[in-house]
Each structure stands twice: as C-alpha cells, then as structure tokens.
C-alpha positions as CSV (number, residue, x, y, z in Angstrom):
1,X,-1.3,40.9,-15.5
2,X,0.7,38.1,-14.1
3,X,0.5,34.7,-15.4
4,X,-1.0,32.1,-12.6
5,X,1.6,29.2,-12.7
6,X,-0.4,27.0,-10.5
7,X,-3.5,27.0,-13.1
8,X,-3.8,23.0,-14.2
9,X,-6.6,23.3,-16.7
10,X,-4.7,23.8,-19.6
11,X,-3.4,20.0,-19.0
12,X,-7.1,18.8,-18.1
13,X,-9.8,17.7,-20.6
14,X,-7.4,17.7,-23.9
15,X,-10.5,19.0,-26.2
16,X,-8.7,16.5,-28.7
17,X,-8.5,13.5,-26.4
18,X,-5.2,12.5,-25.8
19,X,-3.2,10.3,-23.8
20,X,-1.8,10.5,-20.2
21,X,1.0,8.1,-18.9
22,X,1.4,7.8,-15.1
23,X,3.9,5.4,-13.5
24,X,3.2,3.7,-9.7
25,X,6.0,1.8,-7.4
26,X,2.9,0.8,-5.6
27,X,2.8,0.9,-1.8
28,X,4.4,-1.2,0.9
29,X,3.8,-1.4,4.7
30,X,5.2,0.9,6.5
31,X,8.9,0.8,8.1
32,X,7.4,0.0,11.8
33,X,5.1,-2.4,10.1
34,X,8.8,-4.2,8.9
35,X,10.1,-3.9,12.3
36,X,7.4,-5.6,13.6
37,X,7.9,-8.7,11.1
38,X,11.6,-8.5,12.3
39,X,12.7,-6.9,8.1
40,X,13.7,-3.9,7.0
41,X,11.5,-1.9,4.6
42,X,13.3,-2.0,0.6
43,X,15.5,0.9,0.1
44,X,16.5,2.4,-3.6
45,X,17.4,-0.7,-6.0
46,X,15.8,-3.1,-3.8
47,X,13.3,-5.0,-5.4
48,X,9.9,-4.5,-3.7
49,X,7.7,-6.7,-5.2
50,X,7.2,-9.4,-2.5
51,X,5.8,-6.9,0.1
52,X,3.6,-4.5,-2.1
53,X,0.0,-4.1,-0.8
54,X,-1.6,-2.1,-3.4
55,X,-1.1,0.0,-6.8
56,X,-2.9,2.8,-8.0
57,X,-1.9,5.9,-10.1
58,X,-2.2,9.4,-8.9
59,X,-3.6,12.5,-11.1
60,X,-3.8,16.1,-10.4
61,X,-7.2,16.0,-11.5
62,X,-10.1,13.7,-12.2
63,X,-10.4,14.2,-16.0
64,X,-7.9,11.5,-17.2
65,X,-9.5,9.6,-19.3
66,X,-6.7,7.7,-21.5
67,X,-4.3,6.8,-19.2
68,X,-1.1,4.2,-19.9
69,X,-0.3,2.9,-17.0
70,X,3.3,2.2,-16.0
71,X,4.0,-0.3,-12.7
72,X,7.9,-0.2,-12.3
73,X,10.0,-1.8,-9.8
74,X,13.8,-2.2,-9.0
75,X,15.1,-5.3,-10.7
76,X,18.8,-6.1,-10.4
77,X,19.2,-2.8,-8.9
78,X,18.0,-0.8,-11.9
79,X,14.7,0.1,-12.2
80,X,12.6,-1.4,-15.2
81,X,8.7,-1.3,-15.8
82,X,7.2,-4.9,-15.2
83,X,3.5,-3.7,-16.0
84,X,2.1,-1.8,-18.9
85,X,-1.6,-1.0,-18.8
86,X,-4.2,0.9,-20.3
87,X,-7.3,2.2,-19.5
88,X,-9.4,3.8,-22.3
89,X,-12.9,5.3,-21.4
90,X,-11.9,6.5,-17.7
91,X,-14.5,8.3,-16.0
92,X,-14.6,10.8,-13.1
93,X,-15.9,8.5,-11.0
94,X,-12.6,5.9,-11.6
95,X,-10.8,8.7,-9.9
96,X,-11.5,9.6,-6.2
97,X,-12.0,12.9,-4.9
98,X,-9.4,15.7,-4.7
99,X,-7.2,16.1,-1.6
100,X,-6.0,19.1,-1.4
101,X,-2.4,19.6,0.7
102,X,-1.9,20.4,4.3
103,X,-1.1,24.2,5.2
104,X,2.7,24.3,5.3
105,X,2.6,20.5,3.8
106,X,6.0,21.2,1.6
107,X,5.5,20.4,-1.8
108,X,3.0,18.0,-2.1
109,X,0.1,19.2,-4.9
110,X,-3.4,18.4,-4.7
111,X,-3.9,14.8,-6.0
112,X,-6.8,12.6,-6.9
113,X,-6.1,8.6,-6.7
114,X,-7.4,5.9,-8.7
115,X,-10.2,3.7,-7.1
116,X,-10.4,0.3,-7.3
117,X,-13.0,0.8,-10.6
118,X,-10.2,2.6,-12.5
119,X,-7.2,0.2,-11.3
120,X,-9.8,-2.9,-12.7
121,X,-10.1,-1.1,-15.7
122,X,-6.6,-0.6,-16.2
123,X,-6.1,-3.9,-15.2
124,X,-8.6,-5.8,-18.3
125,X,-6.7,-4.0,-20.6
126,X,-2.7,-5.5,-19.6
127,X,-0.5,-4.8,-22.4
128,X,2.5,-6.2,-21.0
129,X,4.2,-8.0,-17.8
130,X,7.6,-8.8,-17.1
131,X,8.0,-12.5,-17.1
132,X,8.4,-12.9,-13.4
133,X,5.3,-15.2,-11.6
134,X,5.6,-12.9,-8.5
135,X,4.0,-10.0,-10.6
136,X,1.2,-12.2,-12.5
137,X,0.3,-13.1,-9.1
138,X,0.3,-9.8,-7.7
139,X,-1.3,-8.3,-10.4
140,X,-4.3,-11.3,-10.4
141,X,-5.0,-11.4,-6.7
142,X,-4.8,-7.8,-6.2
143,X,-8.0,-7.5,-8.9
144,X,-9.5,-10.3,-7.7
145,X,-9.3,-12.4,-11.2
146,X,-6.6,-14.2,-13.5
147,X,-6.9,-12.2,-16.8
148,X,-2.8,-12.5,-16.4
149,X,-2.0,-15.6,-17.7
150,X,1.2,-15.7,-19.7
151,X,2.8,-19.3,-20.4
C-alpha cells in the first residue's frame, strides 16, 4: 500500500504536548495601494515595518497549542527577528477555520490563521523585542494595549 504524503496528523495534536514555532513578516498594503500613496511597496532587505497593517501566524491545522512566535523583518538589509512571543494554552478557537486551496491554485496548502484571540494571547506573553520604538508601537496599538514597555 502506498504511503499518503499529504497526511498532516502525524504533526497535529503531539500526544506529549510539544512546541510549534511559526515565523510572520506580517502584512503590508498592497503594491496599488503604494501607488496610490505615490511609494513603492518594500522589496527583499527593505525594512517593512513602517507600513505593516497586521501580523498573525499561519498553521496547517487548528491544533497548535504551544506556539513560539517569531515576528522578523529586514533590518540593515539582513533579516533578523524583532519579536519573540509565546502563546501557551492555544485553543481551537484562537485559530480560524481551514481554507482549503483553489483548484489549480499552485502550491499553496490548506492553512488556518490566527484570530485576533490567539495574536492577543501571543501578544501577553512577549518574550522579547528588538529595541527599535517603531515595533513597541506597532506591537501595542495593533493589540490595543501597552504591555510593551521596555525603557
């Protein structure tokens, strides 16, 4: 019998626990959105922290529930993690539902995303940011709070 590759639950629901790391560039608006502004959407090594919108981490499932939380960006060119989170105690319902790919969609996989819940979660429990204001900032008014406050 042949062995289905595309079978995730061996890497769902660790009977053990366990932890999952997932890393997010967050999201900026799109290139006609730039246009628009009269600026050019950041390419590779540009830093993009002064037009990100949102964050959130993606999972192939909804059963991560340990999660270390990397938020990375370019920073002289090179890219370096400028937020370390964790969120202990995820539930199914910090995870929205699964969207499966488009018919001919190339190689995108099915892929749940984080709600707001889960990102607030990950967000109480900071571990580290990189001690540049612009992402305390970000961090705090994208959550709605000031939890961030490294002097």
């Amino acid at each position: 019998m042949a062995e289905n590759t595309q079978d995730k639950a061996p890497f769902s629901g660790f009977e053990t626990g366990g932890i999952e790391v997932k890393a997010t560039v967050g999201s900026v608006p799109t290139p006609a959105q730039f246009r628009k502004k009269g600026l050019r959407k950041p390419e590779i090594g540009d830093a993009r922290i002064d037009f990100v919108t949102k964050y959130d981490w993606k999972a192939h499932h909804r059963k991560t529930n340990n999660l270390i939380g990397i938020y990375w960006d370019f920073v002289e060119k090179k890219p370096i993690i400028c937020g370390l989170f964790f969120g202990g105690g995820l539930t199914e319902g910090d995870w929205g539902k699964i969207i499966q790919p488009k018919k001919g969609g190339g190689r995108t996989t099915s892929v749940s995303i984080m709600t707001r819940t889960g990102i607030y979660k990950m967000y109480e429990n900071w571990i580290a940011v990189i001690d540049d204001q612009r992402y305390y900032n970000f961090f705090n008014r994208y959550n709605k709070a000031s939890l961030i406050d490294v002097r």
